[in-house]
N, C-alpha and C positions, 0 to 999 in steps of 0.2 A: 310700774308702768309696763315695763316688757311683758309682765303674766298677762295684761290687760290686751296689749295689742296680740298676746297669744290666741285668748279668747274669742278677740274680735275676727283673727281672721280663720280660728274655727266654725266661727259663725257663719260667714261668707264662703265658709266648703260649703256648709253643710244645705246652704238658702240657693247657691248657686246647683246642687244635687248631685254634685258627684263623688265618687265614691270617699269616706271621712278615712277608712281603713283599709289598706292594699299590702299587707309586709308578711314575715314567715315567721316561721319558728327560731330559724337559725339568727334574724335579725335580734328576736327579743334576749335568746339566749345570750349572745353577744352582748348586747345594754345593759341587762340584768346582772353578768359576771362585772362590766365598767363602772355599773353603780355599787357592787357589793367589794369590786379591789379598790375604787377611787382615784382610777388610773387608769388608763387608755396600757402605758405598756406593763403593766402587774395580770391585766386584765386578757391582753398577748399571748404572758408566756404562762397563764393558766390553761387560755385554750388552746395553746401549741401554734398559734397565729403570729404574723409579723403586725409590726403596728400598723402600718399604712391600711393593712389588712382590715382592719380593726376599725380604722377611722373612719375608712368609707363604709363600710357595712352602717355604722352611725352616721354618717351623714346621709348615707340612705333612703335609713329608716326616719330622721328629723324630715327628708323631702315625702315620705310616703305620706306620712300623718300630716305634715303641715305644719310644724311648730317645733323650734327650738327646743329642744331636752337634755343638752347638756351644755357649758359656758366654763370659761376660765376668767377667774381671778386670781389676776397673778400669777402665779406656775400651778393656781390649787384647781382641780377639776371640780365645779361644783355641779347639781342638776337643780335645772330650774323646775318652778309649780309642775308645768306638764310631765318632767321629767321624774318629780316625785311618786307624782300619782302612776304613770307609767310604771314605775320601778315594784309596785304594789300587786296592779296585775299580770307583771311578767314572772314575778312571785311568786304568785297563785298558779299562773298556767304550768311553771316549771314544776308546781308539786304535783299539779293536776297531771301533770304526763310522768312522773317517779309513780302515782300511784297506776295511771293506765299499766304502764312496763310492769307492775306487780301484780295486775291482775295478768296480762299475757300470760306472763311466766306462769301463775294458777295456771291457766288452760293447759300450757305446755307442758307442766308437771305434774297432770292432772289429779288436780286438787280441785277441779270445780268444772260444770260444762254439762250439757245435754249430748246423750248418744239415741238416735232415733235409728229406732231399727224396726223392721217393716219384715215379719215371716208367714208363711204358709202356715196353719194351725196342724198340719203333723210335727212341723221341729219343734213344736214346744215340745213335744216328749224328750226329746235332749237336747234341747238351750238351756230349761227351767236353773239345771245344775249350773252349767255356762255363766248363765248370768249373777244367780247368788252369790259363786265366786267371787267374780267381775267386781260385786258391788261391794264385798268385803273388803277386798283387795283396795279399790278406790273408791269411797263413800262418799267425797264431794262432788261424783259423778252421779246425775241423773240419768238412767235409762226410759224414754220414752219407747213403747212395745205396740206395735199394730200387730193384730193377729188376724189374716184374712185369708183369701184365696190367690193363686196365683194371677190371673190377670189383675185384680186390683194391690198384689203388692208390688207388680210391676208399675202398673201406673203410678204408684204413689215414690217411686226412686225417678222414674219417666219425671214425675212434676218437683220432684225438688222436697218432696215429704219426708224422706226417707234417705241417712246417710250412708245406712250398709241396707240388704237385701237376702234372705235365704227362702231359695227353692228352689225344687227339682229337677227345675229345667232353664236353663238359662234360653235368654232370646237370643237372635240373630241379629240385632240393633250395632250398628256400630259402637256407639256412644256408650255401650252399659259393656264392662268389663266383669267376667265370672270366670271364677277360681273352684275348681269340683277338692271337696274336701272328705269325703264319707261316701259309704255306698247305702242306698235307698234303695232296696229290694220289694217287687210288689209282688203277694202271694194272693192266690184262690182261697176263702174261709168259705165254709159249711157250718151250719148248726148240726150237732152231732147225731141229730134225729132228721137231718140229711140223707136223700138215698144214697150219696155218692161219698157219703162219709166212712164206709163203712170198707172203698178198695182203694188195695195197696197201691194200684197205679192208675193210673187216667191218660189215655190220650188227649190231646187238645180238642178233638173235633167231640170230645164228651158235654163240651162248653154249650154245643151249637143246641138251641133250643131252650137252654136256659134264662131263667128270668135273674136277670143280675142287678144288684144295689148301687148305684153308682153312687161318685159326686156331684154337685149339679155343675151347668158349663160354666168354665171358665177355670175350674179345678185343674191342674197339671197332671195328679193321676185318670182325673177323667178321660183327659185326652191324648194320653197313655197310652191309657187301655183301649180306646177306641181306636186309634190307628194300628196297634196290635194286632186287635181281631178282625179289622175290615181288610188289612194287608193276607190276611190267613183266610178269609172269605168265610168266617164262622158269624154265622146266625145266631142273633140271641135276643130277647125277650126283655124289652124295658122295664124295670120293675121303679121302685120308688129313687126320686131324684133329694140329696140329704145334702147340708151345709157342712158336715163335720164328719172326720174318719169315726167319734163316737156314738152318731147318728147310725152311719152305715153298717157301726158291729151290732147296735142295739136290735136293728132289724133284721139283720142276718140270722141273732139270736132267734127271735121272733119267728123264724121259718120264712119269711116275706120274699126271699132268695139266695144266690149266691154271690159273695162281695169281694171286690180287689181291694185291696187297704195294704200298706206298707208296712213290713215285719215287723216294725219296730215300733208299732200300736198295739202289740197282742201280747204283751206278755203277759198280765193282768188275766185273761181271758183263755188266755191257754192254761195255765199254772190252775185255774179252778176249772177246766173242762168245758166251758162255757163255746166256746170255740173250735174248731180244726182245721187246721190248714191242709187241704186237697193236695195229693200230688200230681196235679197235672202237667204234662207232658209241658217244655219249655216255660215253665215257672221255672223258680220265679223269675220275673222280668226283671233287669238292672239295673239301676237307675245310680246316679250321683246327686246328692248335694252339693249347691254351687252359694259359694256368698259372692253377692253382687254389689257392686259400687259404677256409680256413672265413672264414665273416664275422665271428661273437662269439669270434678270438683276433687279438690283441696283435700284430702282425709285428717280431721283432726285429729288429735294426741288421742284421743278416747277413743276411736274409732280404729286407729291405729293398734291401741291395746285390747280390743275387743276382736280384732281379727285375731291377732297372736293367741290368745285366750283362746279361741272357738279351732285353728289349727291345733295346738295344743294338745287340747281335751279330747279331741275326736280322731287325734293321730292314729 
């Protein structure tokens, strides 16, 4: 009779619409240890609790749900129907959060987890190693890799795409925090069948009149180089607008003009002759790498260990 009238006035929660379920974690926890010691005070001094403690938390949780769940006979605690079945999902949910806490601990020991990292297509010439390492070192880590231009690898930390950031130039945005780790040096290349290839030194104003290779807008070196030379009031000749620093030497090769590209693209192209770097006057230009992270997000363990990583290697 009592499971009956349990029943019945689960019914009448549920018919009358309001809420059947309103309790915590820490209520079930509590039930769950009272149903597994059989004892209100065994159950106590397992969780470091007084009993009165203990009871109300249980009488609580009988008002929250509606329905008697635990009764004495005698001095013996027993749990009624509702209290059986209770005692099954609170069971459940406690293994279900032992495994949550084990996968956390994964993340935080990284053993598992996605690192989204969002760079300019020069640092691939020295992340490529960065990351091999990275991923030797922690294998249950995913590296997810955007390779684009500097305004849209900003946008993509800007929108939340992106949990670290590397380029040339950090913004002025509040919100994005950058850390200069390396020097990014931009030099003048010539094809060696270049006129200007051929002397030991160049003034700057040798620039003025030249047809130069840039990257298209939105490029960091692009707009580099353009405030460079409009600050120096050198004139020069737009030549082909390219997606990639391997674009810009292809063409340089090619005779099509002369290119600003970052030192540390050329080795490839110098070592076969293919290339020359000009010495003109105030080359090369200076630059740092900066890794960037928003300021109001969280860096996780991977993230964490992929900065240390990239200071590291590039010390």
């Amino acid at each position: 009779m009592p499971a009956r009238r349990d029943a019945s006035k689960l019914a009448q929660t549920h018919r009358r619409g309001r809420p059947v379920i309103n309790i915590t974690l820490r209520q079930l926890q509590i039930f769950e240890a009272v149903a597994r010691h059989g004892a209100i005070s065994r159950a106590a001094t397992a969780l470091h609790l007084t009993q009165p403690a203990v009871s109300m938390q249980i009488k609580q949780l009988e008002d929250q749900i509606g329905l008697k769940l635990i009764e004495f006979i005698g001095k013996r605690l027993h749990l009624t129907e509702a209290g059986q079945e209770l005692r099954g999902h609170a069971e459940r949910i406690a293994a279900q959060l032992t495994e949550l806490d084990r996968a956390m601990n994964q993340f935080r020991g990284l053993e598992r987890g996605v690192l989204r990292l969002s760079v300019v297509s020069t640092a691939n010439y020295f992340l490529s190693p960065v990351i091999a390492a990275f991923n030797e070192k922690y294998p249950g880590v995913r590296i997810s890799l955007t390779v684009d231009n500097r305004e849209r690898v900003l946008a993509s930390l800007t929108d939340n795409q992106a949990d670290l950031a590397v380029t040339g130039q950090p913004p002025e945005a509040a919100d994005i925090a950058g850390e200069g780790f390396m020097d990014n040096p931009l030099v003048v290349v010539a094809s060696p069948a270049h006129k200007l290839a051929t002397r030991a030194q160049l003034p700057l104003s040798a620039l003025a009149g030249e047809t130069l290779v840039l990257r298209e807008a939105g490029s960091g070196t692009r707009a580099t180089v353009e405030r460079f030379l409009a600050a120096h009031k050198i004139v020069w000749r737009p030549g082909c607008e390219l997606s990639s620093n391997e674009a810009v030497k292809q063409a340089v090769q090619a005779g099509l003009g002369l290119g600003i590209v970052p030192r540390q693209t050329l080795d490839l192209e110098l070592e076969t002759g293919r290339l020359k770097i000009l010495p003109v006057d105030q080359f090369p230009l200076l630059r740092r790498w900066f890794l960037l992270h928003r300021n109001d997000k969280h860096l996780s363990g991977a993230a964490v260990a992929f900065r240390a990583a990239l200071l590291a290697a590039t010390a």
